[in-house]
N, C-alpha and C positions, 0 to 999 in steps of 0.2 A: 257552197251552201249545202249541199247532197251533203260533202262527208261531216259537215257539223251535225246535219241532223242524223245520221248513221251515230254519231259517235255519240250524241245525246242518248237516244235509242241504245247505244249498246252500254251505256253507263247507267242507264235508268236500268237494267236487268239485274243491278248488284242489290237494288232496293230489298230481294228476298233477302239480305242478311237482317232487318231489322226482326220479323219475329225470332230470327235463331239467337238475338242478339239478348231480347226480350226472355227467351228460354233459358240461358245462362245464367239469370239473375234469379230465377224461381227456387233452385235448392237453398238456397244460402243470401239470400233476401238480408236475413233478423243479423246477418252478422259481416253488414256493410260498415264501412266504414267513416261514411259519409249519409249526409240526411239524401233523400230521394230528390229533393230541388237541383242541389248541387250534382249530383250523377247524374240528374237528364239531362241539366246543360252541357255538362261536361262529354256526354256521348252524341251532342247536338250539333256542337262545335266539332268534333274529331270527325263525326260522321261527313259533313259540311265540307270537309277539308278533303279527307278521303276521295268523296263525292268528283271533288272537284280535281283533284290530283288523277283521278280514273278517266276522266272526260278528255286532259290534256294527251294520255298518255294513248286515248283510242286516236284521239286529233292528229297524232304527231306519227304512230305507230300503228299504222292501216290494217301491218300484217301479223300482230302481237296476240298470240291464244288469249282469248276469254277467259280458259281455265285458269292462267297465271296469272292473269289481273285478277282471276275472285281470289286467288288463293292468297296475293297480297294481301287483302282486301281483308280474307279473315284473318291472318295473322296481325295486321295491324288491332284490331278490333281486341282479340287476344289481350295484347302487349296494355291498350288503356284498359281492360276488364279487370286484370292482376292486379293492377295496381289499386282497386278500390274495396280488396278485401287483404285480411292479414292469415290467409289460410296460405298451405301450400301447395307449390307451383302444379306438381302432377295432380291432384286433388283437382284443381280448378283445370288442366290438359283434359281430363275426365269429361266434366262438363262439357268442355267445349267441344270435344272430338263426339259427345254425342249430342248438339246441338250440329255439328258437322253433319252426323251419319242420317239427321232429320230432313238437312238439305240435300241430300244425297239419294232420299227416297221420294223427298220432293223433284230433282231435276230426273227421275226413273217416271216419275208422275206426269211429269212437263211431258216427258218426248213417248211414254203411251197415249197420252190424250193426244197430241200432235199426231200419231199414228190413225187415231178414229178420225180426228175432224178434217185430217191434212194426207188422206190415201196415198193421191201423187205426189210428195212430195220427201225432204228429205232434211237431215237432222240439221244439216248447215244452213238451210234456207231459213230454217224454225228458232235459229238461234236470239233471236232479237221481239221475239214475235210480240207484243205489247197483251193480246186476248191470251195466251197461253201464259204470260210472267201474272197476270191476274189469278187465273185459275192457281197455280203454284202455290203464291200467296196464300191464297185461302184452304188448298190441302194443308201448309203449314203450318196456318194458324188451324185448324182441326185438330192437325196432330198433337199439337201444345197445349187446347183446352183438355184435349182426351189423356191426356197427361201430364197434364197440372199437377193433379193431385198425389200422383206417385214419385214425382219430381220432386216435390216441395214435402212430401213426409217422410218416403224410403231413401231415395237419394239424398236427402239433404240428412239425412241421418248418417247414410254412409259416411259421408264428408266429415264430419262431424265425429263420429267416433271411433272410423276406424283409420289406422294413424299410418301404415305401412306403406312408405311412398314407393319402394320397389312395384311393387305389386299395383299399385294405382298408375303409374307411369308405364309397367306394358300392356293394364287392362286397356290403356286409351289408346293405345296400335291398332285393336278390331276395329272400332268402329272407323278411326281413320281411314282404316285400311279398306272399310267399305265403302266410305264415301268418296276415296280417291278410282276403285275399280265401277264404280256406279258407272260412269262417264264412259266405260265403254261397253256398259249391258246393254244397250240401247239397238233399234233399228237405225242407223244412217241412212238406208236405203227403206222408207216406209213402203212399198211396194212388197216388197220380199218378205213383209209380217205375213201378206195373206195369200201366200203360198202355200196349200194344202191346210190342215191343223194347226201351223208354228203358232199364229196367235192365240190360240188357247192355250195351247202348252206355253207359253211367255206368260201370258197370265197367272197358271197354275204356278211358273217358276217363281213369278216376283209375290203373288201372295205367300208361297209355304217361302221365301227367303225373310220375307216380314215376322212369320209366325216364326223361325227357328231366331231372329236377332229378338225377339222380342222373350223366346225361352231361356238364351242367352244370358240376357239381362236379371231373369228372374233367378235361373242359376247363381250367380256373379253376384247378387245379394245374400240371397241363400247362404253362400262363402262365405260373404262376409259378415255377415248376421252371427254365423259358427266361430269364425275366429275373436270376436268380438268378447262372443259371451263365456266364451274359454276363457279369456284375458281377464275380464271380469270376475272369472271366479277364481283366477290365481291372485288377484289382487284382493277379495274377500279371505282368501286361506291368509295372504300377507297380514291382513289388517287382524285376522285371528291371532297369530305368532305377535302382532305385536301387541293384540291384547293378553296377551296370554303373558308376554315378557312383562308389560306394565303391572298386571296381578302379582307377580311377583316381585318386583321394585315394590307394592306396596306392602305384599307378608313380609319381608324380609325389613320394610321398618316397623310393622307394626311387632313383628320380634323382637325388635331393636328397643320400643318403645315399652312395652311389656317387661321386659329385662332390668330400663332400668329405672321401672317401677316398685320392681319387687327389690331390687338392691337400693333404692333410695330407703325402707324403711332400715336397713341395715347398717345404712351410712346415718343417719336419724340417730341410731342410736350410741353408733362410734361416736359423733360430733357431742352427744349431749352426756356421755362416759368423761371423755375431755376437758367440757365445759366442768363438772362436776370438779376434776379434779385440778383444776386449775392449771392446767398444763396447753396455756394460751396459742407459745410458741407451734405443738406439735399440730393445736388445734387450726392457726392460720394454716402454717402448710397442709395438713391434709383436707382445709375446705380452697384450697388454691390449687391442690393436683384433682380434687375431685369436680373442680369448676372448667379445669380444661378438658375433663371426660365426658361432661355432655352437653346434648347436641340443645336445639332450639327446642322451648317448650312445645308441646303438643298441641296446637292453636283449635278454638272451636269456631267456626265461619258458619256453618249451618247444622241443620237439624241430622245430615247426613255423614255419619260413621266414617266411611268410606271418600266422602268426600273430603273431608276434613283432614283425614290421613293424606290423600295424596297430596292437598296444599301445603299442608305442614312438611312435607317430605322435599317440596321443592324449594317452601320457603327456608327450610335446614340449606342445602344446598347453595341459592344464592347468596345466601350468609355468610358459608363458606368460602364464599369466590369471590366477598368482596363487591356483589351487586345491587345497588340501591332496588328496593321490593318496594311494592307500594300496589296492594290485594285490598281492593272494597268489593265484599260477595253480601248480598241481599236477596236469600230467598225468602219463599217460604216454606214455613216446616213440612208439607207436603208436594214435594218437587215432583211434575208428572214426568220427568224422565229417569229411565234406568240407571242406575248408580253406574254400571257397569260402561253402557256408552259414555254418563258422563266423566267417569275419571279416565278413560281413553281419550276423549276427545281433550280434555284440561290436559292431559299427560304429554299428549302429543305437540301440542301448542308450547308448554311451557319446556317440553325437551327441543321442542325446534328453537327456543327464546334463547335456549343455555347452551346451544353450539354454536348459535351466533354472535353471543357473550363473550365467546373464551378469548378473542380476538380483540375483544376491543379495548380502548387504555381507561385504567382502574380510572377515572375523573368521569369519564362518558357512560359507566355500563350501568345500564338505568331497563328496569323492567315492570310495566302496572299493567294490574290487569283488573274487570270489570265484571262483574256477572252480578246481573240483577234480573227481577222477574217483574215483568211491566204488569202484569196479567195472570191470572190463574194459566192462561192459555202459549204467553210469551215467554223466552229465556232471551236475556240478550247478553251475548257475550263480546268485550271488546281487549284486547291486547293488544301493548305496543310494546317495544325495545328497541332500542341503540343496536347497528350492527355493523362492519366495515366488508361485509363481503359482498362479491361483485353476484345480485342477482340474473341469472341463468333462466329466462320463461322461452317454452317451446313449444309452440301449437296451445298456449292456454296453458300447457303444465309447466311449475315450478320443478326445476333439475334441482336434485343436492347438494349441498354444499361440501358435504363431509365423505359422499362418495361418487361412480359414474353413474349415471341413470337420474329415473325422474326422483322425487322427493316424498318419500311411502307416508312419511307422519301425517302432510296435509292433504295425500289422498285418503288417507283413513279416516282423519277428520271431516273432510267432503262426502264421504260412505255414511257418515251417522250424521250430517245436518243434512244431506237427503233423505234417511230415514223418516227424521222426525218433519218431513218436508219444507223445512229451513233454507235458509240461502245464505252463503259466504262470499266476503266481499273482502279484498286484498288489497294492500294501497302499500305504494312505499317510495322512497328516495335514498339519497346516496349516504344516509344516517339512521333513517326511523322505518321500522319494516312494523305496518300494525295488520290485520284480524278484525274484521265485524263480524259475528256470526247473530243469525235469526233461528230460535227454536221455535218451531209454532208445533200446537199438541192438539 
């Protein structure tokens, strides 16, 4: 009977993993996987299991470290955590190893307070103590209200935008590495704290050790805050170069279209010279070689110059290649966004539509696209087309198809519907890749 209740007693001590458990879920909460019902069952049940697998194992194994049962304990816990998000592994190693380093200042916590209330006494005796896993508890849960807040807006930022898993994978070495040495900063002999000064000096040691992991921490964002917003602005220069390319895919027809404008009146005049003289024959052939010289009329969609030019530029294009088009644009004459964003952002769309085209068989290569303005205030754009290639998403971002890396056109596109603070929404299967985009002004 003694060692069930010993073994009860020393499996009820693992109960401090549920605030760390509860800590690991605060960065990155909004990009669960699952609704909240279903995650707490499902960490109710494991825990349940765990629980009960710890109890056998103190039952069966009298003489088995505590620290290796908890360290099971959390890597189990680990293993169902990964699996209820689609982030990556050292990303989420991150979290855990500093929900780790939380437990780790907590069990420095357990066995100081043990040192006040338990003089005579010594680290092995305190190991199970029921009054002291209480107190624990509740430094823990302090720690996590007291940083809530920085968990769930900088760190879950981190997670989130900065993407370099080397570097996330050895940042989570420190803190393991401190909660696995915690276990032996400790008094095992609490006698020997209040030998001379040590106990203040042990105090002074584990406050200023708090204050440097906690400068640590603020560093380690700092870093990554910087690398971050470096990226960002190589990928702003990017989206420059490709507006800068597209300005020029559009001078270069509208030269095209200027040209042969000014030679249409010229050809006007050859064909009606012709006509005149009845020279019919020369007349079909030269309005039959001049029919295959030019390109698709100059289409007018809206009130916008510039916009009209790039649609007609690509609607030239799919013409070319053989692609069913089908453009319904309905603004109105005063469109509140920049020409400039909007034919990058149409440009970008419709040139990602026309590398996914080149593949597919002349019977399927189908392209419509939608812009209408619901609102003085709303644009709403939708595209779809036929595609056969195998889509590539990684961490959220779509990879290229056409080269290595991620895919610049619909990051550039995502750069201007956050502008105009908009939202894109992406859908696709092993045929139809389409685009919603929301312009709100």
């Amino acid at each position: 009977m003694e060692n069930i209740i010993n073994s009860f007693y020393a499996t009820l001590g693992n109960i401090i993993i549920i605030p760390l458990a509860f800590f690991c879920y605060i960065p990155i909460y909004k990009y669960r996987k699952t609704d909240t019902k279903k995650i707490f069952i499902n960490l109710f049940f494991h825990f349940l299991f765990a629980i009960a697998f710890i109890f056998c194992v103190f039952l069966f194994f009298k003489t088995i470290s505590y620290f290796i049962v908890f360290v099971f304990f959390m890597l189990y816990f680990f293993n169902v955590y990964s699996k209820d998000f689609d982030i990556p592994r050292p990303r989420l190693l991150f979290i855990f190893s500093t929900a780790c380093l939380i437990g780790g200042l907590s069990f420095l916590f357990y066995n100081y307070l043990g040192v006040i209330l338990y003089p005579s006494g010594n680290a092995f005796s305190l190991i199970f103590n029921i009054k002291l896993t209480i107190y624990q508890i509740i430094f823990e849960v302090f720690l996590i209200a007291v940083f809530f807040i920085p968990a769930k807006k900088y760190l879950g930022w981190m997670i989130v935008n900065f993407e370099n898993e080397k570097i996330w994978f050895f940042a989570s070495l420190f803190p393991l590495f401190f909660a696995f040495i915690s276990r032996f900063l400790i008094f095992y002999e609490h006698k020997n704290a209040y030998i001379g000064r040590f106990f203040k000096i042990y105090t002074l040691v584990l406050f200023s050790s708090f204050c440097v992991i906690l400068l640590l921490y603020i560093m380690f964002y700092l870093y990554v805050k910087n690398l971050v917003e470096n990226k960002n602005l190589q990928e702003k220069t990017a989206y420059f170069d490709i507006q800068t390319e597209q300005f020029r895919q559009l001078q270069r027809y509208l030269q095209e279209t200027s040209r042969l404008r000014h030679d249409f009146r010229h050809n006007i005049i050859t064909i009606s010279n012709l006509a005149k003289k009845n020279k019919f024959d020369d007349l079909k052939n030269y309005i039959y070689k001049y029919s295959k010289n030019i390109e698709t009329p100059f289409l007018h969609y809206t009130s916008s110059f510039a916009l009209n030019s790039i649609l007609s530029h690509y609607k030239t294009l799919f013409y070319e290649y053989g692609i069913f088009t089908d453009f319904f644009v309905k603004l109105n004459n005063n469109i509140p966004i920049d020409d400039i964003d909007f034919c990058v952002l149409l440009g970008n769309l419709l040139e990602n539509a026309m590398n996914a085209l080149r593949n597919v068989h002349e019977d399927n290569k189908k392209i419509t696209l939608k812009i209408g303005q619901t609102s003085e205030n709303i644009i709403a754009i939708q595209i779809n087309n036929t595609h056969t290639n195998k889509i590539i998403v990684k961490n959220n971002i779509f990879m290229s198809t056409t080269h290595d890396g991620m895919g610049q056109g619909l990051k550039s596109v995502r750069i201007i519907v956050e502008k105009y603070n908009g939202n894109m929404d992406i859908n696709y299967d092993s045929k139809e890749f389409e685009v919603k985009i929301l312009l709100k002004f």
